[in-house]
PATIPA-388335 format. One line per 8 residues: their letters; for each residue z, y, x of C-alpha. Coordinates in nm, 4 decimals. Example, Ala and Ser with C-alpha at 12.3 -4.5 7.8 and 13.67 -1.06 7.14 Angstrom:
BEGIN
as) 0.7800:-0.4500:1.2300  0.7140:-0.1060:1.3670
! end
This chain:
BEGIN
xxxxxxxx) 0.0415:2.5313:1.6733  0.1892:2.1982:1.7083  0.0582:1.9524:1.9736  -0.2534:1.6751:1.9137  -0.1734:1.3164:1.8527  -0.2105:1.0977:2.0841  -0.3883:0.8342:2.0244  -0.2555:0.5021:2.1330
xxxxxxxx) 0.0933:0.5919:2.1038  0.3401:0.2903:1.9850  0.4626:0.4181:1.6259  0.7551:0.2226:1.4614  0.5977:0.0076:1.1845  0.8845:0.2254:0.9535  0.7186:0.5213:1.0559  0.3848:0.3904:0.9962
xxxxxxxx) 0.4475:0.3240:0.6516  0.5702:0.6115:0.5332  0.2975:0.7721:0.6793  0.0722:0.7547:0.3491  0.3500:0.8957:0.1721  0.3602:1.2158:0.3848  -0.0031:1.2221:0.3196  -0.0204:1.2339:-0.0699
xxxxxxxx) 0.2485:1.4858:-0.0812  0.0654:1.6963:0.1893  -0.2755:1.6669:-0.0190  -0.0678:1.7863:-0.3352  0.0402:2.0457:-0.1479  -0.3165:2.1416:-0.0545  -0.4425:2.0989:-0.3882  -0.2300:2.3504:-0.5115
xxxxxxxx) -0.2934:2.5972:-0.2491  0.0471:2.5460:-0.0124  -0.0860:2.6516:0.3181  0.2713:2.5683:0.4654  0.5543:2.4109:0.4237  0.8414:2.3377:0.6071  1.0160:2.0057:0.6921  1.2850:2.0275:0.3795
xxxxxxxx) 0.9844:2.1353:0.1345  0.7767:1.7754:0.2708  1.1205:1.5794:0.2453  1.1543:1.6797:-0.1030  0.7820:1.6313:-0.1590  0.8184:1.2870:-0.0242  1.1776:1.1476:-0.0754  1.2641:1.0972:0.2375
xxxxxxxx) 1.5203:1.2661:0.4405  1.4088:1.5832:0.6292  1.5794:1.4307:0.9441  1.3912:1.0915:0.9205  1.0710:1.3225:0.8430  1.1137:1.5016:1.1451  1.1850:1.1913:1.3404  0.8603:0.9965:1.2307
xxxxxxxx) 0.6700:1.3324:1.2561  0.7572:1.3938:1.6400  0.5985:1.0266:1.6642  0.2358:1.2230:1.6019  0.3016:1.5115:1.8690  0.3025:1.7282:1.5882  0.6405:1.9625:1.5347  0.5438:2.2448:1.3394
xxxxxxxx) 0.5837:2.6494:1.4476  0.9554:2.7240:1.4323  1.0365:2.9882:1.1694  0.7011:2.9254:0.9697  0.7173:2.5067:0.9158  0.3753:2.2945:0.9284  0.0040:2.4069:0.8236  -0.0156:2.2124:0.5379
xxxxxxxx) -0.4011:2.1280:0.6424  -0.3596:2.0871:0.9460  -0.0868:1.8087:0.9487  -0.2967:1.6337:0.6882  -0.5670:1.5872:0.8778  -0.3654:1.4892:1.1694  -0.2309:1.1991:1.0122  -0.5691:1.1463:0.8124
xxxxxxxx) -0.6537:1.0853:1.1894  -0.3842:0.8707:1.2984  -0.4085:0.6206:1.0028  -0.7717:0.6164:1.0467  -0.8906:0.7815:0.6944  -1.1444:1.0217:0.8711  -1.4215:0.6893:0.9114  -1.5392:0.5188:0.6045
xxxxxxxx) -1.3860:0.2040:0.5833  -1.5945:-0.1043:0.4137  -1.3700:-0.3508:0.1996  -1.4696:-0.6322:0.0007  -1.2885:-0.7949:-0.2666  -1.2426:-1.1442:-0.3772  -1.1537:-1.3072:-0.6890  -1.3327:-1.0589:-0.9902
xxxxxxxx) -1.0428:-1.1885:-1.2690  -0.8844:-0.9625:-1.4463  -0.6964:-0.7769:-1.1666  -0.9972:-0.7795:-0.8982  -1.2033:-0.5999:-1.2425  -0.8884:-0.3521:-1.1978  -0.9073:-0.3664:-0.8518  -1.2338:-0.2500:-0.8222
xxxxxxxx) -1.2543:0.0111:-1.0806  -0.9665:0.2019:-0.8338  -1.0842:0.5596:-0.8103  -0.8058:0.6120:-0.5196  -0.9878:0.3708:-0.2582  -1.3186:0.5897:-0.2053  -1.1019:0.9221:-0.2076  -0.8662:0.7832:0.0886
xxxxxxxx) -1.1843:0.6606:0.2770  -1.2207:0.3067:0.1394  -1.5572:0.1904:-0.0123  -1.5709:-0.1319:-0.1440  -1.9021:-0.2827:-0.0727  -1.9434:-0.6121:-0.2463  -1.7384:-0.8236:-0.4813  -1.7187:-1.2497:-0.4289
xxxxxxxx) -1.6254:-1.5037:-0.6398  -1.7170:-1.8229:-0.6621  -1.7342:-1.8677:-1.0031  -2.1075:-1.8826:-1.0809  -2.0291:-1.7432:-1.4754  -1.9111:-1.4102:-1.3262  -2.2260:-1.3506:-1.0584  -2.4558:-1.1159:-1.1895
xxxxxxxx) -2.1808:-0.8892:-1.3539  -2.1660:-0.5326:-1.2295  -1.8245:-0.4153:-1.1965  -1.7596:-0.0220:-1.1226  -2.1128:-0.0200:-1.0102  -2.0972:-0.2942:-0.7847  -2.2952:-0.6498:-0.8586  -2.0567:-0.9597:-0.8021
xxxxxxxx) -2.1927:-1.1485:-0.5778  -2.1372:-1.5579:-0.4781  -1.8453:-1.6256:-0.2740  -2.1356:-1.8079:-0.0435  -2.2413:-1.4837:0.0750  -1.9741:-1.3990:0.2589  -2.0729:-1.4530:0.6268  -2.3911:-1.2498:0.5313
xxxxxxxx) -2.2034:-0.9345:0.4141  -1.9289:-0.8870:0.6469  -2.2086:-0.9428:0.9059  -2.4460:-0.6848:0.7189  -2.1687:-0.4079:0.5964  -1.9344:-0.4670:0.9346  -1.6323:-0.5228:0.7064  -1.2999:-0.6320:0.8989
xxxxxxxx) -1.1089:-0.5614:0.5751  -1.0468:-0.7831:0.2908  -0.8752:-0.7692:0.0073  -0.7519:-1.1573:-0.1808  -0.6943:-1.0952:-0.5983  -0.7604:-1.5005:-0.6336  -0.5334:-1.7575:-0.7878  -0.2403:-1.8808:-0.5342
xxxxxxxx) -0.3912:-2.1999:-0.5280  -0.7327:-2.0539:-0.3409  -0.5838:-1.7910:-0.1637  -0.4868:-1.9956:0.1673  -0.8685:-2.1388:0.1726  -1.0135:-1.7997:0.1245  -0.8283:-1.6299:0.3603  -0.9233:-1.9005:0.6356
xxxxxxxx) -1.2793:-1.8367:0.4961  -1.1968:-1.4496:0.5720  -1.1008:-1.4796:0.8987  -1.3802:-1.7490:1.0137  -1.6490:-1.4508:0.9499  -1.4356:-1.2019:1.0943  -1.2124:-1.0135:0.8871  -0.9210:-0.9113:1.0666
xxxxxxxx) -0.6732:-0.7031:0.8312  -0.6464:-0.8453:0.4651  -0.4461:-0.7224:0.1354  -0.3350:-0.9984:-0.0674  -0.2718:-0.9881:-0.4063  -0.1949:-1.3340:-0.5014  0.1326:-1.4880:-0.5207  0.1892:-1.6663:-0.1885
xxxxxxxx) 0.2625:-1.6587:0.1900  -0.0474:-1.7069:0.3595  -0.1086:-1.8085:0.7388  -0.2818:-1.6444:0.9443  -0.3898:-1.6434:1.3415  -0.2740:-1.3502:1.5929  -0.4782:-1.0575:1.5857  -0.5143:-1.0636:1.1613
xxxxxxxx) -0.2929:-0.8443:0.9996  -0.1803:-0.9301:0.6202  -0.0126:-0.7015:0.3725  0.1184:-0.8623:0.0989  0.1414:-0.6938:-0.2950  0.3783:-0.8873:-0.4874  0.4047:-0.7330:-0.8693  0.6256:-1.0253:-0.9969
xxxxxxxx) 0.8660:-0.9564:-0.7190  0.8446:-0.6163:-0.7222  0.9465:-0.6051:-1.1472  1.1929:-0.9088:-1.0174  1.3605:-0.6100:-0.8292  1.3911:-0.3800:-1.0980  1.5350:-0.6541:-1.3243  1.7768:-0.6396:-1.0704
xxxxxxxx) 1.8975:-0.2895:-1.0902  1.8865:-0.2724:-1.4300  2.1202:-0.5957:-1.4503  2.3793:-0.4095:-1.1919  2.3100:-0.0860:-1.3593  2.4374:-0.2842:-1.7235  2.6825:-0.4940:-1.5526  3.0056:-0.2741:-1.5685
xxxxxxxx) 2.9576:-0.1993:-1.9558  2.9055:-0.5859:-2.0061  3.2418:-0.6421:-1.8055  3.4196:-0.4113:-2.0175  3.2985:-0.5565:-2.3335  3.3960:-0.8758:-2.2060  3.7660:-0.8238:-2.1668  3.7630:-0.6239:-2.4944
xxxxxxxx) 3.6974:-0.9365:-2.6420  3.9069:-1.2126:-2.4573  4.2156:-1.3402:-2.6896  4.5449:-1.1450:-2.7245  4.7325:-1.4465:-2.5623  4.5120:-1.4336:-2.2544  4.4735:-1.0671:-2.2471  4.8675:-1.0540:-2.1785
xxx) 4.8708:-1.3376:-1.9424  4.9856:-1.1310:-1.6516  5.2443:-0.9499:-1.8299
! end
């Protein structure tokens, strides 16, 4: 069997987030009762090449049995471990608008070891609600429930306009990794670490590829429709 991790070890920040992905594809696998697999079988499972699979793999101190590939289990729960998914993790989230109501109602966050504890805004109309079971609470009670749940993770679904001021808010009572779901850059001290989820640019990307993808029938069209006399310009 392949060796433990070991924990502490520096991990490229690539490696680290494809990590997850290796993990849904080796719970899929699981669920449908693959008890191994080798490294070609996870690179298809993943989309990522079985080299680069390897590569971020040997990262964990885990390398399979040769001839037989990886216990599916096994290297699940490995990087379960290394990510950090075998502790519950508490996670509040601010700003209960539409996508915080979305937000919230996630199934995936308690089955990946994520329980969101309380819900903030600071709109007084939307206190009292009970979203997904969970009461929304006043953005005032912040300091009380990080302190009372031990929560260093935050997620931000406000407007752009609040986001910087609750994220200072955030890290004042001691939140130290946040997800932010609103629409700009925010600042932040050393030692808080902010991943940002951009939808607009993220469909601004697809728009894109699906501009390049159209672009060489456009062109054609285009010089199917110049005049004759500039058609035979060069000729």
């Amino acid at each position: 069997m392949s060796a433990d991790l070991t924990p502490g070890r520096d991990i490229p920040e690539a490696t680290v987030a494809r990590l997850p992905i290796y993990l849904r594809a080796l719970t899929s696998l699981s669920d449908a009762g693959t008890g191994t697999c080798s490294s070609e079988e996870l690179a298809v499972a993943t989309g990522v090449n079985s080299a680069k699979l390897r590569k971020d793999l040997s990262y964990l101190g885990s390398y399979g049995t040769r001839g037989v590939g990886y216990d599916v289990d096994y290297l699940r729960y490995q990087i379960a471990r290394e990510i950090g998914l075998t502790q519950d993790w508490p996670v509040i989230i601010v700003g209960i608008g539409n996508l915080g109501h979305a937000l919230a109602n996630y199934s995936g966050f308690r089955s990946r070891g994520f329980r969101v504890v309380a819900l903030l805004d600071a709109d007084p109309a939307r206190t009292g609600a009970v979203v997904a079971d969970v009461p929304v609470r006043s953005f005032d009670e912040l300091a009380e429930i990080v302190a009372e749940q031990s929560v260093s993770i935050g997620v931000i679904a406000t407007p752009a306009a609040a986001a910087q001021e609750v994220c200072d808010d955030l890290v004042k009572v001691g939140i130290t990794s946040i997800l932010n779901f609103a629409p700009t850059v925010l600042a932040v001290p050393d030692g808080v670490d902010v991943r940002k989820v951009d939808l607009s640019i993220e469909l601004q990307i697809l728009a894109f590829h699906e501009q390049r993808k159209a672009a060489p029938e456009d062109a054609t069209q285009q010089r199917s429709r110049r005049p004759a006399a500039v058609q035979g310009e060069s000729a």
